[in-house]
N, C-alpha and C positions, 0 to 999 in steps of 0.2 A: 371223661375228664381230660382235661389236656396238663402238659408238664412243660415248665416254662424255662429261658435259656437258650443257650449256644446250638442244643440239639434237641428242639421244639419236639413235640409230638402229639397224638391225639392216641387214648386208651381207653379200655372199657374193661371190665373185670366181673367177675362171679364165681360162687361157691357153686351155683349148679342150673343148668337151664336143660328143660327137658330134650329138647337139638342143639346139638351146635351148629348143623350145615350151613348154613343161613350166615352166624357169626364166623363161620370158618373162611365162607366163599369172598365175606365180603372183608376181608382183610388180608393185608398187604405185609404181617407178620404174625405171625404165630407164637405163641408163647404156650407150653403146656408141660406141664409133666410128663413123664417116662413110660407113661404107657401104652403099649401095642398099640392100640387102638388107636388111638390119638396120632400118635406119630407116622402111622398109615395112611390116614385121613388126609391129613395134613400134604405127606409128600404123595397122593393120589390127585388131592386138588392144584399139585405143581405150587405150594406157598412155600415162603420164607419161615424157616423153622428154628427154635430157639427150645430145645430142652432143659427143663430142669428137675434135677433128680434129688432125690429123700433120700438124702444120708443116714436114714436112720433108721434105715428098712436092714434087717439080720441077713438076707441073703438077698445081697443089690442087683437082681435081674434088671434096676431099670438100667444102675448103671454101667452093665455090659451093653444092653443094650443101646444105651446112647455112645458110646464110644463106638462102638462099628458101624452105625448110623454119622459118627463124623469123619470118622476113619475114608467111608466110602464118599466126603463130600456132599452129602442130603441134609445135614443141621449141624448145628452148636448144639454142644452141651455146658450144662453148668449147675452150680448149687442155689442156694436161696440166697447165701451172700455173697456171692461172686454177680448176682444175675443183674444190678444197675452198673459196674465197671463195664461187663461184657458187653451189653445193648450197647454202649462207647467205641469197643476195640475191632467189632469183627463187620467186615461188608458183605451184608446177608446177600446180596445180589451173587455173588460168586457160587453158590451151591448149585448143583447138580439138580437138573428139575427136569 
């Protein structure tokens, strides 16, 4: 899909694909959820990382985890509504890779 405007871009999205590697390697940002796993991947393949975390999780391991994950300069973090302002404000080029 692509999103039209000032700050164009090209997207793809899914609830579940048996691999990611494939969609992981060949993108130039990342967008996933708060978990390990993910977020390893992610900063193992050296991409652009943009976390967003489930506010509504009772004990928010993602989101310790994503704070010291931004803390140390390797992604953004954010929530589900905050997450089109953010793609706007932060120049993912800057992280630690």
């Amino acid at each position: 899909s692509k999103a039209s405007g000032k700050h164009a871009f090209e997207f793809e999205y899914f609830r579940y694909a048996p691999t990611l590697k494939d969609y992981m390697q060949n993108a130039s940002l990342i967008i996933s959820h708060a978990g390990a796993g993910s977020i390893t991947e992610s900063l193992r393949l050296k991409k652009s990382l943009l976390v967003c975390v489930n506010e509504s999780l009772m004990d928010n391991h993602q989101l310790e985890l994503a704070r010291a994950c931004q803390k140390e300069n390797w992604c953004a973090y954010t929530t589900p509504n905050e997450l089109c302002s953010l793609l706007h404000e932060v120049d993912f080029r800057s992280f630690e890779k």
